[in-house]
C-alpha positions in Angstrom: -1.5 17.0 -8.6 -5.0 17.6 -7.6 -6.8 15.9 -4.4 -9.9 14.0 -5.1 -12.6 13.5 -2.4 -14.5 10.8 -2.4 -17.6 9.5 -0.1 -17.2 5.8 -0.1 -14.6 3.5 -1.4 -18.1 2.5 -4.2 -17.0 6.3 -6.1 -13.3 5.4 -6.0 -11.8 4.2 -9.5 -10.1 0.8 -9.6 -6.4 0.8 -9.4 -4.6 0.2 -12.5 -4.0 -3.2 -13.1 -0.4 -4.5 -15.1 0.5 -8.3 -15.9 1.7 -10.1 -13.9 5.0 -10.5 -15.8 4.9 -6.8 -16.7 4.4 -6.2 -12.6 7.4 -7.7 -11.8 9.4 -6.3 -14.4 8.2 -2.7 -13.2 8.4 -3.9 -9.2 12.2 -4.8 -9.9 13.2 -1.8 -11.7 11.7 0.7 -9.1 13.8 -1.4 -6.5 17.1 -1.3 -9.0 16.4 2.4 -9.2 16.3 2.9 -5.1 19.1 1.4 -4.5 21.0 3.1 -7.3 20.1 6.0 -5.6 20.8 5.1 -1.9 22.4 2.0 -1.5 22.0 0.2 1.6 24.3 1.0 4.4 24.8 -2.1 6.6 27.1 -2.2 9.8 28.1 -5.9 10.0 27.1 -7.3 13.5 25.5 -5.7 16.5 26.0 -2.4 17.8 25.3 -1.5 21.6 24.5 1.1 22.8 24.2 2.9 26.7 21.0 4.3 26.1 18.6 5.1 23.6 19.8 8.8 23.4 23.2 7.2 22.0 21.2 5.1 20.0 19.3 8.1 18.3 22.2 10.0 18.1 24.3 7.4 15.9 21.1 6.8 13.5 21.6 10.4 13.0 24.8 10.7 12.5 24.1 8.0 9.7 21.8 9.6 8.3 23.2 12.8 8.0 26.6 10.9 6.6 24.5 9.1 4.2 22.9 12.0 3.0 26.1 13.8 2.2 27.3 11.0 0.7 24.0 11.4 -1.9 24.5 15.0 -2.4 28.0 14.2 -3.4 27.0 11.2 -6.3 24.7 14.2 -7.3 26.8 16.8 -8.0 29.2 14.8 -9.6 27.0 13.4 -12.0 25.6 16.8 -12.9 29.3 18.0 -13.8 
């Protein structure tokens, strides 16, 4: 996709505009889509942690994990 330059916002084109109706229709399924793809992961209640270092560490780690679990729903589906 090319890069277009532009000198002030006057030269930019407007943004597309879609109904109202047909803007949430599209909104929703984007968001349907998303989590379809990567659901949320909630922990119920609140964590603690020692330090932010342990903090960082476990949002890794849960990435990582959720990641996995994606690459997993993908190559199943591709079988």
């Amino acid at each position: 996709m090319p890069v277009q330059k532009y000198r002030s916002v006057s030269e930019m084109p407007a943004p597309p505009n879609a109904p109202g109706d047909r803007l949430a229709e599209r909104i929703r399924a984007l968001w349907n889509r998303a989590f379809l793809l990567s659901p949320p992961d909630f922990v119920r209640g609140v964590t603690r942690f020692k330090s932010i270092d342990e903090a960082d560490a476990a949002r890794t780690s849960n990435t990582v994990e959720r990641m996995r679990r994606a690459a997993a729903r993908s190559t199943a589906t591709r079988s």
